[in-house]
C-alpha positions in Angstrom: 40.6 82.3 -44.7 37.4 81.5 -45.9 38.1 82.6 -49.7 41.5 80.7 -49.4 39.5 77.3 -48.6 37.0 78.2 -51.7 40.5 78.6 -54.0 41.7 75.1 -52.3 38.4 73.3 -52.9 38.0 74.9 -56.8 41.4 73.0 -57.3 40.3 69.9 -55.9 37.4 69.7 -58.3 38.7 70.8 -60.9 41.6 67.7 -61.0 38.2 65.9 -62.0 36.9 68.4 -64.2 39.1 68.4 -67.1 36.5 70.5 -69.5 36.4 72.7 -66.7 40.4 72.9 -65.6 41.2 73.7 -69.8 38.3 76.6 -69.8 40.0 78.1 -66.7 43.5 77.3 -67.7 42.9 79.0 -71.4 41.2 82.4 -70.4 37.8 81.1 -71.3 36.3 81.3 -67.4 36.9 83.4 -64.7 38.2 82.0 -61.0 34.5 83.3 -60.1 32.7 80.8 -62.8 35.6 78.2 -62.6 34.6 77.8 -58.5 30.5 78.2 -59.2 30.6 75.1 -62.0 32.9 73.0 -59.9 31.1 73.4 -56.9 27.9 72.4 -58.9 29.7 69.7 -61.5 31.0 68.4 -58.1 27.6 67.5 -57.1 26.2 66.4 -60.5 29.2 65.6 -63.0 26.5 65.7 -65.8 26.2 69.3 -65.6 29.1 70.3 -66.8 28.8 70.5 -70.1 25.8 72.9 -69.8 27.6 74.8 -67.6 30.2 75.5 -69.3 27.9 76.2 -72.3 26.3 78.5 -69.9 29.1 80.5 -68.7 29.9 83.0 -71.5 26.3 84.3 -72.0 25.6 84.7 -68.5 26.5 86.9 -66.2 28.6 85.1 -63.1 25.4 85.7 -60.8 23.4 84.2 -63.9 26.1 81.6 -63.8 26.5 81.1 -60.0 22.2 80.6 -59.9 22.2 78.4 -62.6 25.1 75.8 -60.6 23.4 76.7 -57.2 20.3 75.2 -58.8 22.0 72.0 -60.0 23.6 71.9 -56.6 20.3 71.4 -55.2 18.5 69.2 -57.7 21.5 66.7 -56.9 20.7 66.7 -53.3 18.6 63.9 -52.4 14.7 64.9 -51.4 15.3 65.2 -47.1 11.9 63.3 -45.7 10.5 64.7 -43.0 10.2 62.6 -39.8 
C-alpha cells in the first residue's frame, strides 16, 4: 500500500511539474527519478531544473541523495526550545 500512495503522490506533483511530467511522459526519467525530483521540486520548485539536469548522469541513488538533500535545505531550521 505504501508504494501505491508514493505512485499517487508522484502524480499529484507532477500536475505542477510540467518539466518534470514531459521527462517522465517522453522516456527521459524513470518512475524511480520522476517520484525522487517531485518529492524534492515539491518542497523547493526551484530545484527542478537542476534536477532534472541531474538525473541522466546520476545513478537514481545519486539522484534520490541529491533531491533528499534539497528536501532538507527547504525545511525550515527547527529551534530548539
Amino acid at each position: 500500500m505504501g508504494q501505491t500512495i508514493g505512485m499517487l503522490e508522484t502524480a499529484e506533483h507532477l500536475a505542477h511539474l510540467p518539466a518534470t511530467e514531459a521527462a517522465l511522459r517522453g522516456g527521459a526519467l524513470s518512475p524511480g527519478q520522476a517520484r525522487a525530483i517531485t518529492h524534492a521540486a515539491a518542497a523547493d520548485p526551484g530545484a527542478e531544473g537542476e534536477l532534472l539536469a541531474t538525473a541522466p548522469r546520476a545513478s537514481l541513488r545519486g539522484l534520490e541523495e541529491r533531491a533528499r538533500a534539497v528536501r532538507d535545505a527547504a525545511r525550515p531550521e527547527e529551534t530548539e526550545a
